[in-house]
N, C-alpha and C positions, 0 to 999 in steps of 0.2 A: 451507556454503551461502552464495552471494551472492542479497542482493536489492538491486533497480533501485527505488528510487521519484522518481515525478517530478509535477511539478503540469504541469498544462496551460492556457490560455486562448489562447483566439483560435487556437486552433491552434499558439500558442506553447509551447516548454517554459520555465516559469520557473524553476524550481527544480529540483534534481534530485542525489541520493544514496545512496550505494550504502554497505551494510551488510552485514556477513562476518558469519556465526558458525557456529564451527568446536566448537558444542558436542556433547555427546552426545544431546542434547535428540532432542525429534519432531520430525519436520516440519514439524507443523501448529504446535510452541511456537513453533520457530525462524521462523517466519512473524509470528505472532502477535507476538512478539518483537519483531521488525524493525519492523514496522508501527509499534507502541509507540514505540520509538525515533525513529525518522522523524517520528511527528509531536510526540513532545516536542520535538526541533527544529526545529520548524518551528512551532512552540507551535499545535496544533492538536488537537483532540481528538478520540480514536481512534472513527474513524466505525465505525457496525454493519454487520455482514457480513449483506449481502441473503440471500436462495436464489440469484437470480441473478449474483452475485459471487462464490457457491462454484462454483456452475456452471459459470461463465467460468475461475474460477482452476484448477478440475481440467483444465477442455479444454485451455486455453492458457498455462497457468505466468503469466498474468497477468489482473489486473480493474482495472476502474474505478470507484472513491469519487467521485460526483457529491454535492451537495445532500442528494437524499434519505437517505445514510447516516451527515450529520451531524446527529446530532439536537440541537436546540436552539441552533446555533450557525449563522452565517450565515458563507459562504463568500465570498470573492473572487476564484473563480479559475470552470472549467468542471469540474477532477475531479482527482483524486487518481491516479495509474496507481501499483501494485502487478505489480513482475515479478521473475519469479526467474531469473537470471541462469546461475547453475550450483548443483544439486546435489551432495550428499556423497554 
């Protein structure tokens, strides 16, 4: 499984990184996984998954981490994009 994450503002992408893993794992870990990853590098802390963000991410293999799903921690960007690139 690849995943896309990318920060956005202003319409821009500022960051953006993509992460393989080729484990045996679930879906849902190797997801969860990735996300982890991405934002330790990006030293960020791993925002909560809305209802709306599982919603989006079953419909369309991607969501968006705004504000509201960093708690406690104040962002400088508009969102976080989560996308899954290819499947195993």
């Amino acid at each position: 499984m690849r995943i896309w994450g990318k920060i956005w503002k202003d319409n821009h992408m500022l960051k953006n990184m993509t992460v393989t893993d080729d484990s045996a794992d679930t879906r849902t870990h190797k997801i969860f996984r990735s996300l982890e990853e991405i934002c330790h590098e990006w030293d960020l802390s791993v925002p909560v998954w809305l209802d709306a963000n599982i919603r989006e991410f079953k419909q369309n293999k991607k969501s968006r981490f705004s504000q509201d799903n960093f708690v406690g921690e104040e962002i400088d960007f508009d969102y976080l994009e989560l996308q899954i690139l290819e499947e195993d």
